[in-house]
C-alpha positions in Angstrom: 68.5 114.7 65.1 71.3 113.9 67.2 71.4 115.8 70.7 74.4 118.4 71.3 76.3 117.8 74.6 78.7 120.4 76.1 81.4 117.2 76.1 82.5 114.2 74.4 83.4 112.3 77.3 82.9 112.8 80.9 84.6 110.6 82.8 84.0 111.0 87.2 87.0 109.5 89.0 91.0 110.4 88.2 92.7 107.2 89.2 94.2 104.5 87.1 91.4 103.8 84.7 89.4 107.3 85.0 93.2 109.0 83.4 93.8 106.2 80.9 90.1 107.2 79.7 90.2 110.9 79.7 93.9 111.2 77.7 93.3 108.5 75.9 89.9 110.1 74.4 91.3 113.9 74.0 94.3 112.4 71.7 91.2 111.1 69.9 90.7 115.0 69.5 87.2 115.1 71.8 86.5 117.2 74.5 86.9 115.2 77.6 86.2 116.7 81.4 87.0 115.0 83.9 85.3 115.6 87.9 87.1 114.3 91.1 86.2 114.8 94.6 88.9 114.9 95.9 91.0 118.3 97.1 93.7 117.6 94.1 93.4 114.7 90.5 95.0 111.0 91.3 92.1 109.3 93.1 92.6 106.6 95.2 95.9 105.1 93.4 97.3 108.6 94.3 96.6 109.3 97.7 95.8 106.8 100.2 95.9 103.5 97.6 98.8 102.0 95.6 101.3 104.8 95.6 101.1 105.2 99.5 101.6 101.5 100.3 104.3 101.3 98.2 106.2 104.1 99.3 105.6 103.2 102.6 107.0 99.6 101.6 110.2 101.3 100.1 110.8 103.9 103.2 110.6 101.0 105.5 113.0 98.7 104.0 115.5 101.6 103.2 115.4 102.8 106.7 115.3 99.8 108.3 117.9 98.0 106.0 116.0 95.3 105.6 117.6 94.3 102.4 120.9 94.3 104.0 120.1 91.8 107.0 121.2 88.9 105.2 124.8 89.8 105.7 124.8 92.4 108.7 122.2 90.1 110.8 118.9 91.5 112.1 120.0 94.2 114.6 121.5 96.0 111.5 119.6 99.4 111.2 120.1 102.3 108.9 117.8 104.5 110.7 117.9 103.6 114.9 114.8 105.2 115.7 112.3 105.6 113.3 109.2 107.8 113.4 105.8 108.2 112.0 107.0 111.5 110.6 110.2 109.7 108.9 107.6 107.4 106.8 105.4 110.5 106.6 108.3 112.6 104.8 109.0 110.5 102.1 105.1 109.9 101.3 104.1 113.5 101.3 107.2 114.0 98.2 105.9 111.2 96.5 102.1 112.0 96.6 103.6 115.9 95.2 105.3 114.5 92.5 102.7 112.1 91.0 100.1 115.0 91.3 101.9 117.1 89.7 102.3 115.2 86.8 98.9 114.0 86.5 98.2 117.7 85.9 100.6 118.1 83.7 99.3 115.3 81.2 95.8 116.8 81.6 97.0 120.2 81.0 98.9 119.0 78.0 96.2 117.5 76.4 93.4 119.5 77.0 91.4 117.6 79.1 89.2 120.0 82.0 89.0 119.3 85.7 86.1 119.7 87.7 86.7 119.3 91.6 83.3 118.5 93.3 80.8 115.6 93.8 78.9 114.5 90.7 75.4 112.8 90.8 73.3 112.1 87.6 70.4 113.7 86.8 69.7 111.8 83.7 71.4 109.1 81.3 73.8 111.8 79.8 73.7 114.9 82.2 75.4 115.1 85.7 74.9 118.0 88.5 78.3 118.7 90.3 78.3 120.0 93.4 81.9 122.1 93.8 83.6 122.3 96.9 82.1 126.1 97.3 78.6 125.1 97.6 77.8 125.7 94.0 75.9 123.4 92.0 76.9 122.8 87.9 75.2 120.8 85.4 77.3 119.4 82.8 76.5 116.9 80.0 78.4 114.5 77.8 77.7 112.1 75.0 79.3 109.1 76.6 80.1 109.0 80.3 82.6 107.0 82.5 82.5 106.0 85.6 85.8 105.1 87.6 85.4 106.3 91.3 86.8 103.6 92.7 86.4 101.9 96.0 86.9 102.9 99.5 87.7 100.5 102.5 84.6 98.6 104.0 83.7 99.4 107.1 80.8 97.6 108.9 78.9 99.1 111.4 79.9 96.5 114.1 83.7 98.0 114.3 84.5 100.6 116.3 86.3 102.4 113.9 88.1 105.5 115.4 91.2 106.2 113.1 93.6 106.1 116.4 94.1 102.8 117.3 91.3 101.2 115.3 92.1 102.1 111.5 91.3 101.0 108.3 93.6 101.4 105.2 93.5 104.5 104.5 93.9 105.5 107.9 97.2 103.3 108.3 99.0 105.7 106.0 98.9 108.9 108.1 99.6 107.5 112.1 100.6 109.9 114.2 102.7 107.2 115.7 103.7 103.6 114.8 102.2 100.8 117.5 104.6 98.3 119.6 101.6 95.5 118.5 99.6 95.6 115.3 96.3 93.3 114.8 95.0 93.2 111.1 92.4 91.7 110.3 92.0 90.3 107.1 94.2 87.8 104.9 94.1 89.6 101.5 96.2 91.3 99.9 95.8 94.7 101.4 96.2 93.5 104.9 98.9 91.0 104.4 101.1 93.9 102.5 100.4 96.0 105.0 101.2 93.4 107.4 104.4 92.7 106.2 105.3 96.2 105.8 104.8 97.0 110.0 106.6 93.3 110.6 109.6 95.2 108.8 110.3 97.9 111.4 109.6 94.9 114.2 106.4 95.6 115.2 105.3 92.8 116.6 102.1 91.3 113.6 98.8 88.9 114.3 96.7 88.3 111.4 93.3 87.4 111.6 91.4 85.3 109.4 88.6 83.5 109.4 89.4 80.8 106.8 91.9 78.5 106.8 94.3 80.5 104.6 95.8 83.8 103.3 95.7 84.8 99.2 94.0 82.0 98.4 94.2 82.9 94.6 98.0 82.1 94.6 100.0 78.8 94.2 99.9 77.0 97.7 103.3 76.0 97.6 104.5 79.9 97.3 102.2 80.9 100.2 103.7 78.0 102.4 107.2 79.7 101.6 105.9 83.1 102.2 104.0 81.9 105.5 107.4 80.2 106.6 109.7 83.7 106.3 107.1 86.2 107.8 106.9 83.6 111.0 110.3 83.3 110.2 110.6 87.3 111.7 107.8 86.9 114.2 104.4 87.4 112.6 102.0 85.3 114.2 98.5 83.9 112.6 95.4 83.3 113.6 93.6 81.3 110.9 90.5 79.5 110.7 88.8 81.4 113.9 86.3 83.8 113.1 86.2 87.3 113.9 83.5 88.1 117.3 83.9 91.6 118.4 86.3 94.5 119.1 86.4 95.6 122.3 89.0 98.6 124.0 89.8 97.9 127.0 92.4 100.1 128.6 92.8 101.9 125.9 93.8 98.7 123.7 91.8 97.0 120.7 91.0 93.9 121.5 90.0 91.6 119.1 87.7 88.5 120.3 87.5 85.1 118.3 85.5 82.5 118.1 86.5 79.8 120.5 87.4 82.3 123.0 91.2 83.4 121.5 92.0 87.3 122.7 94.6 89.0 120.8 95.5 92.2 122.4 97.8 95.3 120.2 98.2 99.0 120.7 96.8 99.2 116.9 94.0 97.1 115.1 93.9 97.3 111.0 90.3 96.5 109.6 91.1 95.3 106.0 88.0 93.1 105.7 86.7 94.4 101.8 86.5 97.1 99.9 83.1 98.7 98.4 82.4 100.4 95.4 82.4 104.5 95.6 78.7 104.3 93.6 76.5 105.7 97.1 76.2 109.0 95.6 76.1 109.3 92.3 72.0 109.0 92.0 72.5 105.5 89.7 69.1 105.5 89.5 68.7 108.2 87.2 70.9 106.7 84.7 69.5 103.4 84.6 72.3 101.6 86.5 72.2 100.1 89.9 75.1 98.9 91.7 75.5 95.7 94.0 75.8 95.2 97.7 79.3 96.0 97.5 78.8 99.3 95.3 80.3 97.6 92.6 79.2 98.2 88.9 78.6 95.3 85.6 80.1 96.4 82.7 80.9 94.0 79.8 84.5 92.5 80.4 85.6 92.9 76.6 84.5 96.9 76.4 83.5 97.8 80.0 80.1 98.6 78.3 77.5 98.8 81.3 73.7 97.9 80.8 73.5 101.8 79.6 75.3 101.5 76.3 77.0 105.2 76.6 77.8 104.3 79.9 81.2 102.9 80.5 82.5 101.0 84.2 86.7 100.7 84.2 88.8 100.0 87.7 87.8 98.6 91.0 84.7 99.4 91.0 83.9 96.9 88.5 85.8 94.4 91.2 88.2 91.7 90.0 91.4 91.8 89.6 91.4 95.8 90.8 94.7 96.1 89.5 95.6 99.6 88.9 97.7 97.9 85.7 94.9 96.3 84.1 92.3 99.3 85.4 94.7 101.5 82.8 94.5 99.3 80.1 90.5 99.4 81.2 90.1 102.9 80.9 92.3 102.7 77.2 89.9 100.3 76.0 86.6 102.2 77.0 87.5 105.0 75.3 88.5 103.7 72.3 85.4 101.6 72.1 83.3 104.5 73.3 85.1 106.5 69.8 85.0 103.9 67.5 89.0 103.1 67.1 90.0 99.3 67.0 91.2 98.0 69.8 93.3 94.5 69.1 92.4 91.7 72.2 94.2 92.3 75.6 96.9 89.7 76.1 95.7 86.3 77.8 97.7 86.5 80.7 98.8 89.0 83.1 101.0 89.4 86.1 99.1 90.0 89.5 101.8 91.4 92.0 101.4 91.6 95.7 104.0 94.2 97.5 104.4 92.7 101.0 107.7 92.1 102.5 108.7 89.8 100.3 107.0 90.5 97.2 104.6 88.1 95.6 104.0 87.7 91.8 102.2 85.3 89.7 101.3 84.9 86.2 99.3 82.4 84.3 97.8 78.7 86.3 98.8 77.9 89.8 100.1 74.3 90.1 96.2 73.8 91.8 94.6 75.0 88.5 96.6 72.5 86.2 95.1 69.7 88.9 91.4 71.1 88.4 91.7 71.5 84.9 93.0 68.2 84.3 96.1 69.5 82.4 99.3 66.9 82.8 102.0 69.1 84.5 105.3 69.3 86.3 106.9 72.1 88.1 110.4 73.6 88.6 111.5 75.3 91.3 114.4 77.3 92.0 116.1 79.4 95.3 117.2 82.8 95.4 120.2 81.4 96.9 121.2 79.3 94.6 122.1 82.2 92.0 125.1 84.1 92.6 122.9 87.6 92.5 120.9 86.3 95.6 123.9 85.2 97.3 126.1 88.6 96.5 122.8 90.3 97.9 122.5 88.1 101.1 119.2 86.4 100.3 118.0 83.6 102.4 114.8 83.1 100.8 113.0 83.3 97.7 111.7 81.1 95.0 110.9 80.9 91.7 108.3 78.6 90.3 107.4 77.7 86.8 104.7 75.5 85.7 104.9 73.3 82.6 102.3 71.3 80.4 104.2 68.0 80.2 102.8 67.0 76.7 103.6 70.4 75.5 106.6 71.5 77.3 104.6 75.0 76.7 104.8 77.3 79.8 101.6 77.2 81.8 102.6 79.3 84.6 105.3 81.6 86.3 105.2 82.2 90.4 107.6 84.0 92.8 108.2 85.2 95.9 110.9 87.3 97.3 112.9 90.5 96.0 112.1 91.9 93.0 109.4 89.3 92.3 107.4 92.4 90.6 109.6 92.9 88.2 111.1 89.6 87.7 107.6 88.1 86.6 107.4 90.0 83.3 109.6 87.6 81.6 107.7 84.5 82.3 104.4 86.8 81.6 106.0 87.8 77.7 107.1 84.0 77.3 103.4 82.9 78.5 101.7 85.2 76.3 103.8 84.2 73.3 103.5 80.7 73.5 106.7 79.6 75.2 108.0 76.3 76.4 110.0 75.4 78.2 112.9 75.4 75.5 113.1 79.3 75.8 114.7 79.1 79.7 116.9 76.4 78.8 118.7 78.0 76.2 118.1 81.8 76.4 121.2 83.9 77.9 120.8 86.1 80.9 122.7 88.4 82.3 125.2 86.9 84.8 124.8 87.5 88.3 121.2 88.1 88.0 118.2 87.3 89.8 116.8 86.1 86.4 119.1 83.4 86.3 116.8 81.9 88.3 114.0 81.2 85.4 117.3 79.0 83.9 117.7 76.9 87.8 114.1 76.2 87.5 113.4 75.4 84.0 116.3 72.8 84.2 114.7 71.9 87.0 111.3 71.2 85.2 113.9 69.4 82.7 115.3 67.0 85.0 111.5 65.8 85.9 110.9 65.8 82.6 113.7 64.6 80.4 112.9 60.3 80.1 116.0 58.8 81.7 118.3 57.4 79.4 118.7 53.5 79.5 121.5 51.5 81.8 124.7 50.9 79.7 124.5 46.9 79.3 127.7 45.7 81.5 130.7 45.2 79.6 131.7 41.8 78.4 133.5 39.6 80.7 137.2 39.5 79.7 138.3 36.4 77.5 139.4 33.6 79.6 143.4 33.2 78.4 144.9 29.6 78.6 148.7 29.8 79.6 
């Protein structure tokens, strides 16, 4: 006999994946609640995640009028003297609107919301404790969990969320610093890196290996690396982390070797770990890893505990808020029964620094490793009209081709717009393109797009076999007077 549970689906978390999950099952027509901890539904994405950085990204480069320095030179300003509370402004609109309509597509679909802490108490029941003290126990024939991450923070930092923060504290300053120190290379600290070096704070980044995003094409990190030192950001690469003192009232941070780099601010973006700690994993037959972080199986984001489903970061890579949506979609359809045709192959990872980073498909490193015969074309921002009529000075666009083939193996950019830009390469990767599909497509003219035609006639002109010399002409018939 087949035990009754008060729900379908419970799913615990309200970001990306957890709200892919819970709509996706209640169109199913099950009864789907949903608990979050938090004081109002969006998770992490919402509040101090993806939607803060970016808006924080966009109020900085509107104020600033960064993208207009190209033609007005770098003293040009929209905004002379810009505040904490400026950046603050536009966040706290944001944040309102995405909430709201988060509870809006709950509301319109019948899933419930449960604000509290939940904590198993067996495979299929869960004890909530709500933010009045009271405790409810709820149950649900399959369960997901999406809670997400939150930032590391190891014991030896003296975290004070003044002037030693970590990202979540970075989006509410009371005050922006003069001198920011982050520490960390990844993609969280060099976005938010980028994003501070864009209202001229002056930026060190810390890192103990010898590079930054290691996962992305070399060649498009040595361009990004040349613009940000380009507008001042310094790096300290290859020299390991030691301590963090204050000293007059300063983070300092001490490498190895004896290198002191001294800012009014320090940004600790070392990790993340898994938001697991309290939901008594035991009880369920899970356990997470040192990081927090959950298995799950990568084609249904099954866990160990068949019921039991894992979507978004805190099953770890990519943590993507795009592909933890597509996550959640798939658990609950698997979780119901409903077909569920295979994920494309590729998809774009996107980086939102100042410029923007995006990538698609093999790095020119992983044709190398893999043994795949390749050649690459490149093209500049600058060398379309579009970048010129918007004042770029850098930029590039990158495409990686199978030289037997001429089938696309790869699309990488960085500079304005690179977020958007990289769908095109990622629809023509996905399909099977070649190289065939740049050369004689028609795009809009000026566009930044144009740039996929530069670079694939690039590719073409390293490609193409070079026709043979002309033999000379004759010599001319001798004439006898």
């Amino acid at each position: 006999m087949t035990e009754s549970h008060e729900y379908d689906l419970i799913v615990i978390g309200s970001g990306p994946s957890g709200r892919r999950a819970a709509i996706q099952a209640a169109k199913f027509g099950r009864t789907v609640l949903v608990i979050d901890r938090g004081a109002r539904v969006g998770g992490v994405s919402v509040h101090t995640g993806t939607i803060p950085s970016k808006t924080l990204r966009e109020t900085v480069l509107n104020l600033t009028g960064w993208r207009e320095r190209g033609f007005y030179g770098m003293a040009y300003r929209v905004k002379t003297d810009i505040s904490a509370g400026d950046l603050r402004a536009r966040l706290a609109k944001t944040l309102e609107y995405e909430v709201d309509v988060l509870e809006h597509q709950f509301a319109r679909n019948g899933v419930a919301v449960q604000r509290g802490l939940a904590h198993f108490v067996d495979p299929h029941r869960l004890d909530i404790l709500t933010p009045a003290g009271d405790t409810r126990t709820v149950s649900a024939d399959k369960i997901v969990i999406a809670v997400g991450t939150r930032p590391y923070r190891p014991p030896h930092v003296p975290f004070d969320d003044r002037i030693v923060l970590d990202s979540d504290g970075i989006i509410s300053l009371d005050r922006l610093p003069r001198a920011l120190t982050v520490v960390g290379g990844g993609v969280i600290g060099i976005e938010y890196a980028t994003i501070f070096s864009a209202l001229d704070v002056r930026v060190t980044i810390i890192d103990s290996k010898d590079g930054i995003l290691e996962f992305v094409d070399r060649e498009l990190v040595a361009n990004f690396m040349h613009q940000l030192r380009d507008h001042g950001v310094n790096f300290r690469l290859g020299a390991r982390l030691e301590a963090i003192r204050i000293e007059s009232g300063q983070p300092v941070a001490l490498l190895e070797g004896g290198q002191r780099v001294r800012g009014d601010m320090l940004l600790y973006t070392a990790g993340r770990a898994g938001a697991t700690d309290q939901l008594n994993l035991a009880a369920c037959g899970l356990h997470a890893d040192h990081r927090g972080r959950l298995k799950a199986d990568p084609k249904t984001f099954q866990t160990a505990v068949p019921h039991i489903y894992a979507t978004g970061d805190v099953i770890g890579f990519p943590s993507l808020a795009s592909t933890s949506l597509e996550q959640g979609r798939i658990a609950a359809c698997h979780a119901f029964h409903r077909d569920v045709p295979p994920a494309p192959e590729f998809f774009p990872y996107g980086i939102y620094s100042v410029p923007e980073i995006s990538t698609v498909g093999m790095s020119e490193e992983d044709a190398r490793t893999r043994g795949v015969p390749y050649e690459c074309g490149v093209a500049r921002f600058r060398e379309t009209s579009r970048g010129n009529i918007m004042g770029l000075r850098g930029g590039m666009l990158k495409l990686v081709i199978a030289l037997e083939t001429r089938r696309l193996l790869g699309v990488h950019i960085v500079g304005e717009g690179a977020t958007e830009l990289i769908h095109i390469g990622q629809a023509v990767l996905n399909l099977g393109g070649t190289l065939d599909y740049f050369l004689d497509a028609t795009f809009n003219y000026p566009t930044l797009a144009e740039a996929y035609k530069v670079a694939a006639f690039d590719a073409w002109n390293r490609i193409a076999p070079r026709a043979p010399e002309p033999p000379p002409p004759p010599d001319p018939p001798e004439i006898t007077p």
